[in-house]
VMD Tcl script that builds the backbone (N, CA, C; Angstrom):
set m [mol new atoms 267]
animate dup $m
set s [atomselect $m all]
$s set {name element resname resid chain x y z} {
  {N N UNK 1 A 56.259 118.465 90.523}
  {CA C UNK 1 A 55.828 119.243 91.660}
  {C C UNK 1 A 54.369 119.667 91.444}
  {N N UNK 2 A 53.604 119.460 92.411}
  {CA C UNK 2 A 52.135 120.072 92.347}
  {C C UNK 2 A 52.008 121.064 92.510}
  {N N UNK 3 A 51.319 121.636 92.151}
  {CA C UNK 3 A 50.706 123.459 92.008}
  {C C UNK 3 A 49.077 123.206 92.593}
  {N N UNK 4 A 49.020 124.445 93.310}
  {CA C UNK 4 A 47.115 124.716 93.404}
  {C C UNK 4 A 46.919 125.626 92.737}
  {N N UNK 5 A 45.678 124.672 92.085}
  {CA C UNK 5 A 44.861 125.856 91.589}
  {C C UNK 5 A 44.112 126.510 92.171}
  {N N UNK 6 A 43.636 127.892 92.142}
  {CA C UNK 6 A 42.971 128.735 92.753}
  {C C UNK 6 A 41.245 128.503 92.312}
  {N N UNK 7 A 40.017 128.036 92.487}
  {CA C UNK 7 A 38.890 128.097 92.231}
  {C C UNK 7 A 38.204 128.691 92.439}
  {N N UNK 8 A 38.153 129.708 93.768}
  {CA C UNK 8 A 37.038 130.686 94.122}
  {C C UNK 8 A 37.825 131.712 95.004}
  {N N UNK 9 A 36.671 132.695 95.782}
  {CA C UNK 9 A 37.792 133.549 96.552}
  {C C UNK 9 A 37.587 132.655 97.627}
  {N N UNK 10 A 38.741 133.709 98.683}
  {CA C UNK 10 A 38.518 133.193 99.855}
  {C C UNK 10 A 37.472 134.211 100.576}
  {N N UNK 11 A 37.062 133.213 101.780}
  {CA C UNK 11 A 36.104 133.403 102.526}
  {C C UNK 11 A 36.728 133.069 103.943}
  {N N UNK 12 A 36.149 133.688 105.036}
  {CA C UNK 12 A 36.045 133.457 106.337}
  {C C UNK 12 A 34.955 132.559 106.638}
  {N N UNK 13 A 35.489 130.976 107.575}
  {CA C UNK 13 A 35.013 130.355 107.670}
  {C C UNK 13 A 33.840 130.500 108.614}
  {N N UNK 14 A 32.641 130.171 108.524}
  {CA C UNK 14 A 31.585 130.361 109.627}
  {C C UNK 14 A 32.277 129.442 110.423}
  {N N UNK 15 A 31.388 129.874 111.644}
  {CA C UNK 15 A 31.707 129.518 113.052}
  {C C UNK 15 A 30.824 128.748 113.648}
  {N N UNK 16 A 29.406 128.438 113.165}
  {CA C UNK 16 A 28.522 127.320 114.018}
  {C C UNK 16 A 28.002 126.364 112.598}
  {N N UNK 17 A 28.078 125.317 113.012}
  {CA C UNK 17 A 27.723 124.108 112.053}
  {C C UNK 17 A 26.516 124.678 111.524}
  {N N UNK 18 A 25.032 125.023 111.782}
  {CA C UNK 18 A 24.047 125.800 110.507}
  {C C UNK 18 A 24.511 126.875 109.851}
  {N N UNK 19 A 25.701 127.395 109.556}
  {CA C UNK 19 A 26.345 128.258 108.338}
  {C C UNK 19 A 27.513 127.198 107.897}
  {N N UNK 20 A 27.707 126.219 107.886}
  {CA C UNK 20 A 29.189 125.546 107.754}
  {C C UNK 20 A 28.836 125.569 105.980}
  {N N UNK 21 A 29.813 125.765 105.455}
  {CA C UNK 21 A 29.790 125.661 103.778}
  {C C UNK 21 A 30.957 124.589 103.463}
  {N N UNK 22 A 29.967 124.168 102.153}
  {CA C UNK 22 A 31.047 123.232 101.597}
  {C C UNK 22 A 31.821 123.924 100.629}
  {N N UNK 23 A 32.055 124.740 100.618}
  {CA C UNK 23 A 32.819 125.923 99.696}
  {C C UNK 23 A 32.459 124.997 97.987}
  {N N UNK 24 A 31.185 125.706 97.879}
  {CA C UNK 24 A 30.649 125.405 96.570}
  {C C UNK 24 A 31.183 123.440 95.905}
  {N N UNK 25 A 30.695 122.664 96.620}
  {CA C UNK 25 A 31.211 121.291 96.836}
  {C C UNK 25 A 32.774 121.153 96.240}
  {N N UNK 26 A 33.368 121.641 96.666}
  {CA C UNK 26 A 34.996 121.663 96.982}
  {C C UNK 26 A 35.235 120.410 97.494}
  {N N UNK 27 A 36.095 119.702 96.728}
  {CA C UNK 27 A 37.220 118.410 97.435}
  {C C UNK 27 A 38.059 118.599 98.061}
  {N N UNK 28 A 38.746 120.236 97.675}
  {CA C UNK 28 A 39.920 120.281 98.706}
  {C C UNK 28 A 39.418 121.667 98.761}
  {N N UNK 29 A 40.017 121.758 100.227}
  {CA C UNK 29 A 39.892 123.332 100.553}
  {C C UNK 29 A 41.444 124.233 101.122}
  {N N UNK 30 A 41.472 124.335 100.856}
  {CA C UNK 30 A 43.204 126.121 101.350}
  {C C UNK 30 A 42.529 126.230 102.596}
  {N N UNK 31 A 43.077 126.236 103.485}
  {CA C UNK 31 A 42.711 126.636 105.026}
  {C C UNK 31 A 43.927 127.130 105.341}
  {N N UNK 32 A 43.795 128.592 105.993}
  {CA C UNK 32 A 44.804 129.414 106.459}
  {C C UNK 32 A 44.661 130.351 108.037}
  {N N UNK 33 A 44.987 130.079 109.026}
  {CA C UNK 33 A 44.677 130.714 110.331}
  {C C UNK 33 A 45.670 131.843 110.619}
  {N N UNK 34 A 45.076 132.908 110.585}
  {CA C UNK 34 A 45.392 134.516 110.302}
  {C C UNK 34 A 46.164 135.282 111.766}
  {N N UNK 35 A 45.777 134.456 112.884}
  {CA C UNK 35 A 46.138 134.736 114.033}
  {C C UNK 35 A 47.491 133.451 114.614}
  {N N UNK 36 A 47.782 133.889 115.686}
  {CA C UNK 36 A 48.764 132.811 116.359}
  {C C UNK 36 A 47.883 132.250 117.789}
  {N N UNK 37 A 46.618 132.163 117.234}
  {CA C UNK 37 A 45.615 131.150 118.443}
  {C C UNK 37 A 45.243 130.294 118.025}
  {N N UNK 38 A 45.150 128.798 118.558}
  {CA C UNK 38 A 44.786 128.025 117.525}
  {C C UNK 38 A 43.184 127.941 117.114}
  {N N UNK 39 A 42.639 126.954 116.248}
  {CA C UNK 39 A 41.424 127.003 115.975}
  {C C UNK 39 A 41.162 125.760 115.391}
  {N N UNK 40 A 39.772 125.022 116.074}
  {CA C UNK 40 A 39.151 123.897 115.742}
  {C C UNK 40 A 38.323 123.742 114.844}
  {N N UNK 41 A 38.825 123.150 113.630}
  {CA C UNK 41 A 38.342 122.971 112.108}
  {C C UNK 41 A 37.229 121.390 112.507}
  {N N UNK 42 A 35.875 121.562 111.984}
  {CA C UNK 42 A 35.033 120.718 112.389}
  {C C UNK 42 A 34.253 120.460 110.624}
  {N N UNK 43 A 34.346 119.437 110.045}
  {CA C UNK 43 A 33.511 118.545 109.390}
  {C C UNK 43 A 32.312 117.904 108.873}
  {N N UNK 44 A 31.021 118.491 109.190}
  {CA C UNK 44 A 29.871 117.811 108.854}
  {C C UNK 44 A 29.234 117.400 107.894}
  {N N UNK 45 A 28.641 116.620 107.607}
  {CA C UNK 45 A 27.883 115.819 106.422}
  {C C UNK 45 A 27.125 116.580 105.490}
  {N N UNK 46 A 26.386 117.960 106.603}
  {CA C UNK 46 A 25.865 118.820 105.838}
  {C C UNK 46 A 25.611 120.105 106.632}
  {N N UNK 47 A 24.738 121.386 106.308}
  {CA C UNK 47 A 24.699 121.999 107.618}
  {C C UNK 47 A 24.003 121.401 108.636}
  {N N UNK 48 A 23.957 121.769 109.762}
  {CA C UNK 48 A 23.863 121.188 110.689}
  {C C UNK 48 A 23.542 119.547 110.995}
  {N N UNK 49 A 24.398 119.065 110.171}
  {CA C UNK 49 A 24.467 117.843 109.900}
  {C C UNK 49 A 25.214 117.070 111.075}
  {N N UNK 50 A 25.439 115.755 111.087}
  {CA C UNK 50 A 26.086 114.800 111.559}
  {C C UNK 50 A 27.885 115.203 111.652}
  {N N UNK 51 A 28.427 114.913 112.446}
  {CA C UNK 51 A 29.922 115.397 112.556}
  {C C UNK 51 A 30.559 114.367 111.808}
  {N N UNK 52 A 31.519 114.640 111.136}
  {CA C UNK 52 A 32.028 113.569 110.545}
  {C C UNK 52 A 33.916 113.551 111.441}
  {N N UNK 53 A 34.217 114.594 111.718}
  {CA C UNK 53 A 35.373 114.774 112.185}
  {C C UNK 53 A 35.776 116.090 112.673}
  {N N UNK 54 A 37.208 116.423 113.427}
  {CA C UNK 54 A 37.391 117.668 113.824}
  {C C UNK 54 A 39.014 117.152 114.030}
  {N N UNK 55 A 40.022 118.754 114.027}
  {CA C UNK 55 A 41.347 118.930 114.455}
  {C C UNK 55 A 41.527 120.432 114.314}
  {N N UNK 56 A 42.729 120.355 115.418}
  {CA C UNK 56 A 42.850 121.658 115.793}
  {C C UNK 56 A 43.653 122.336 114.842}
  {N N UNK 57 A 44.001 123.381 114.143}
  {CA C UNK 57 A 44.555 124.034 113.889}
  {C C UNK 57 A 45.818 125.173 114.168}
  {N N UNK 58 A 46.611 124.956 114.143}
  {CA C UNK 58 A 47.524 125.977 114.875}
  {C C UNK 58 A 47.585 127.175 114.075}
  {N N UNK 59 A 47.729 128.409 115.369}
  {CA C UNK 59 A 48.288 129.574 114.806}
  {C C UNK 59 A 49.289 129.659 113.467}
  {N N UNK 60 A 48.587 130.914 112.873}
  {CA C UNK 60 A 49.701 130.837 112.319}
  {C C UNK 60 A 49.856 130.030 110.485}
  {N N UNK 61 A 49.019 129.384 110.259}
  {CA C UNK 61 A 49.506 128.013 109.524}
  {C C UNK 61 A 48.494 127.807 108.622}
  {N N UNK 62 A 48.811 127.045 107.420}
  {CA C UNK 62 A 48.219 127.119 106.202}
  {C C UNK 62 A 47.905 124.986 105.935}
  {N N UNK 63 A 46.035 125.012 105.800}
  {CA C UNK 63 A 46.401 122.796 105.556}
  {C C UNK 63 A 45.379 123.253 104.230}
  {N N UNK 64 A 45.959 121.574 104.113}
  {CA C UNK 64 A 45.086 121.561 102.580}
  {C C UNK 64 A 43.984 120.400 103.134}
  {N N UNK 65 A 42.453 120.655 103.049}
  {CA C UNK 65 A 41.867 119.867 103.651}
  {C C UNK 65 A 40.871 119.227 102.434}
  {N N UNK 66 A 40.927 117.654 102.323}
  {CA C UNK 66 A 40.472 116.857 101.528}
  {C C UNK 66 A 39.006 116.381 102.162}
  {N N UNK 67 A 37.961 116.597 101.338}
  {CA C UNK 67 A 36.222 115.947 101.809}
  {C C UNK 67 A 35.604 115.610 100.791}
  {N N UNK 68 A 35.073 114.959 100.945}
  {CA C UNK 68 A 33.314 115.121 100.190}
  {C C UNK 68 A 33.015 116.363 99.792}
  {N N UNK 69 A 32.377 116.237 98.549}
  {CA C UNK 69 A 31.893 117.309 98.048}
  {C C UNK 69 A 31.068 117.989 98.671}
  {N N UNK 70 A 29.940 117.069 99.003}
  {CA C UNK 70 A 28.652 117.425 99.936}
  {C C UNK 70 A 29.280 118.031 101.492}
  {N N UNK 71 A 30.165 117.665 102.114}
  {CA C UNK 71 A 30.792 117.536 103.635}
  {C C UNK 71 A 30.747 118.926 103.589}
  {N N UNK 72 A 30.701 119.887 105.039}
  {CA C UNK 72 A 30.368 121.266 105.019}
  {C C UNK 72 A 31.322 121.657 106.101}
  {N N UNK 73 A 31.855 122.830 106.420}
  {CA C UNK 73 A 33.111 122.642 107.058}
  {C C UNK 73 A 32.640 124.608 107.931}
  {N N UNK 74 A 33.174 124.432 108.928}
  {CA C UNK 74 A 32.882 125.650 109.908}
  {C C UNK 74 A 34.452 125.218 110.904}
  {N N UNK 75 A 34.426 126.605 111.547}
  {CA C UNK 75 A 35.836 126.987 112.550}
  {C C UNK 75 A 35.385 127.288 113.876}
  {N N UNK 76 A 36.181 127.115 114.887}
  {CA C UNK 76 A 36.018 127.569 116.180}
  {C C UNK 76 A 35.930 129.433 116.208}
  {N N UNK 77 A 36.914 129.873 115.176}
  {CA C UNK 77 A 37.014 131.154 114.728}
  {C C UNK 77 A 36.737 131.492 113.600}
  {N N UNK 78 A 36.647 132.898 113.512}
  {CA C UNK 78 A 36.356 133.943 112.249}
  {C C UNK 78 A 37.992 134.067 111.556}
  {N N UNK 79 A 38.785 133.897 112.246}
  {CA C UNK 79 A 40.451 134.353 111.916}
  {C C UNK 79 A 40.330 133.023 111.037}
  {N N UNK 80 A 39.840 131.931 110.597}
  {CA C UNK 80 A 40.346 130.792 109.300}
  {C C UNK 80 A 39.748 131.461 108.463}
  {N N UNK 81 A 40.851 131.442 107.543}
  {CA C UNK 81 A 39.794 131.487 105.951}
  {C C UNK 81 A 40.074 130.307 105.251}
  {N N UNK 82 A 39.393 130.359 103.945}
  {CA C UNK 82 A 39.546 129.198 103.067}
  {C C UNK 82 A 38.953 129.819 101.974}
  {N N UNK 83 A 39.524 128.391 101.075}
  {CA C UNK 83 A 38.484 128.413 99.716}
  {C C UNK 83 A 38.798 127.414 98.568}
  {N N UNK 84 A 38.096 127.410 97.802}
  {CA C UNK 84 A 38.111 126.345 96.525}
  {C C UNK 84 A 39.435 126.091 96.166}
  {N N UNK 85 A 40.434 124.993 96.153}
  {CA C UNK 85 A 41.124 124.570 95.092}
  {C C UNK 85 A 41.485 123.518 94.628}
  {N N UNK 86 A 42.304 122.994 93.983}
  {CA C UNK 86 A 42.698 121.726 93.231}
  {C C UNK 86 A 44.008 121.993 92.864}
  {N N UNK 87 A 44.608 120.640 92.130}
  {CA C UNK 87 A 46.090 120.567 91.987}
  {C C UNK 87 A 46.355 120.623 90.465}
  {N N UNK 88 A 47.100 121.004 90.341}
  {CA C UNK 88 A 47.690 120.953 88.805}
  {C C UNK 88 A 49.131 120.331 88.676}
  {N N UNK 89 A 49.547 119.707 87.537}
  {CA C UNK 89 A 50.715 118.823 87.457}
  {C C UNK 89 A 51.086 117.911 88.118}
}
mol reanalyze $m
mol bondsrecalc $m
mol representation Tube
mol addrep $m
């Protein structure tokens, strides 16, 4: 069974692609939406970089999101948080 490891705190995700963070070049990130509205998780290459991808998020709900180190990541909302982790076992 896999375990996460915890790497940094969490943070509230910025909301416009020139603040998008790559949560300190994180491969995977904990994404958790705090409300029951959904919210559009968006992807870029860098800040205000090139889009690389986007999906919505539902209320409510916890993904584990896999990128590029470099890839920089922002929310439709302030209600996502995230942050650094990895797997163990």
């Amino acid at each position: 069974m896999a375990r996460t490891l915890l790497l940094a705190d969490e943070i509230a995700l910025p909301t416009t692609t020139g603040t998008a963070t790559s949560f300190s070049a994180a491969t995977v990130v904990r994404l958790v939406n705090t409300t029951g509205t959904a919210a559009v998780i968006n992807v870029v290459e860098t800040q205000s970089g090139t889009g690389i991808g986007s999906f919505t998020m539902l209320g409510n709900t916890t993904e584990l999101l896999e990128k590029n180190a470099s890839y920089c990541v922002y929310a439709s909302a302030a209600t996502v948080k995230g942050t650094k982790v990895g797997f163990t076992g």
